[in-house]
N, C-alpha and C positions, 0 to 999 in steps of 0.2 A: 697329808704331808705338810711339810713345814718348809715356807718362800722365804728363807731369812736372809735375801741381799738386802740390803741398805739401802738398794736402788726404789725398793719399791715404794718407801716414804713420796720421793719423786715421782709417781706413778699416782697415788691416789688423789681424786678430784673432786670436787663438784660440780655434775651439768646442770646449767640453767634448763629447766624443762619446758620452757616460753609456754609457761601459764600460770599466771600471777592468784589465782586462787591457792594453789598449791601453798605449804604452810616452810617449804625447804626447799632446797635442788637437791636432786638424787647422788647418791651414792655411786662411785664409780669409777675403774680401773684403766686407765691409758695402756691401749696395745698398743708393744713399739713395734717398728717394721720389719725389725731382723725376729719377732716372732707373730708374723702374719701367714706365713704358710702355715705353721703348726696349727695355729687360731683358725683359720678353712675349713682345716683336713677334722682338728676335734670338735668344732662347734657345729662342725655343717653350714657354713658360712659361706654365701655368695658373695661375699666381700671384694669388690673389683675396686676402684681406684681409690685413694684418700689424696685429697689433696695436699702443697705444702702447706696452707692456711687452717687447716682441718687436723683433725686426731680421732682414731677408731678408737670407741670405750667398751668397756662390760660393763656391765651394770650388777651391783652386787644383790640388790632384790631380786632380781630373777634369772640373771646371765643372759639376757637381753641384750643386745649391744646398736650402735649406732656411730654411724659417723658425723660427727658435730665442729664447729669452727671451734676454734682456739682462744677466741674471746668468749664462748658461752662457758669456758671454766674457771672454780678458783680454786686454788690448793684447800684438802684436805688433811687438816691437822684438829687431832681431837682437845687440843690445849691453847687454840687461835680461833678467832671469829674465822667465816660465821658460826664453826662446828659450834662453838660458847655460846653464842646468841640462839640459834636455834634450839640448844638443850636449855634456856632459859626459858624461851618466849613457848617451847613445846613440853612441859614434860612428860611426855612419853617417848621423846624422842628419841631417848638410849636404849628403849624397851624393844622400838622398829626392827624389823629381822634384818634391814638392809645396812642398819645401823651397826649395829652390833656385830655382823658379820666383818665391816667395814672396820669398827675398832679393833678386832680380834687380829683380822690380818694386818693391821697398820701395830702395835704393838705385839704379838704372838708369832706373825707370818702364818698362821693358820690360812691355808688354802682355802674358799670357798667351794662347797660342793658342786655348784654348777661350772666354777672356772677350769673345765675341763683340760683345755689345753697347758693351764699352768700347772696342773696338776701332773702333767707327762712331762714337766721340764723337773718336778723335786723327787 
């Protein structure tokens, strides 16, 4: 199915993965609150509190998710650093499945497979 709010521009991120070998921060989608139950019941999520300082994500590599502070993200735009910098400094980095998934739904609204729970809101 196909996510085509406008909101979701707003929603995709990059988390810092606090480890400096890594060549990028991951890929990854801001659960908002008004859909944290759905996010439970489909991901099989023991998700119990998020802070107000904090933001629950999925992660579009694998549908992995975590709750992470607020300063560990930066917007996700495929046409603004770092997405530019890292397709410079990587090239492979368009080729990454977490990548590619990530640009798909940021232009396409292409659902990822694993975001199961968004998948039962289109």
């Amino acid at each position: 199915g196909l996510f085509t709010s406008p909101s979701r521009h707003h929603r995709m991120v990059f988390v810092d993965p606090d480890d400096t070998s890594l060549p990028y921060w991951w890929a990854a989608l801001i659960v908002p609150e008004e859909e944290w139950s759905l996010f439970r019941e489909a991901m099989d999520s023991d998700v119990q509190t998020v802070k107000p300082s904090e933001v629950l994500v999925c992660y579009f590599e694998d549908g992995s998710y975590s709750v992470v502070p607020r300063t560990a993200l930066t917007p996700f735009h495929p046409d603004k650093d770092p997405y530019l910098a890292y397709a410079k400094e990587n090239p492979r980095f368009g080729e990454e499945e977490a990548i590619r998934l990530a640009t798909n739904f940021w232009h396409l609204g292409e659902v990822p497979p694993r975001f199961k729970w968004l998948r039962w809101l289109v």
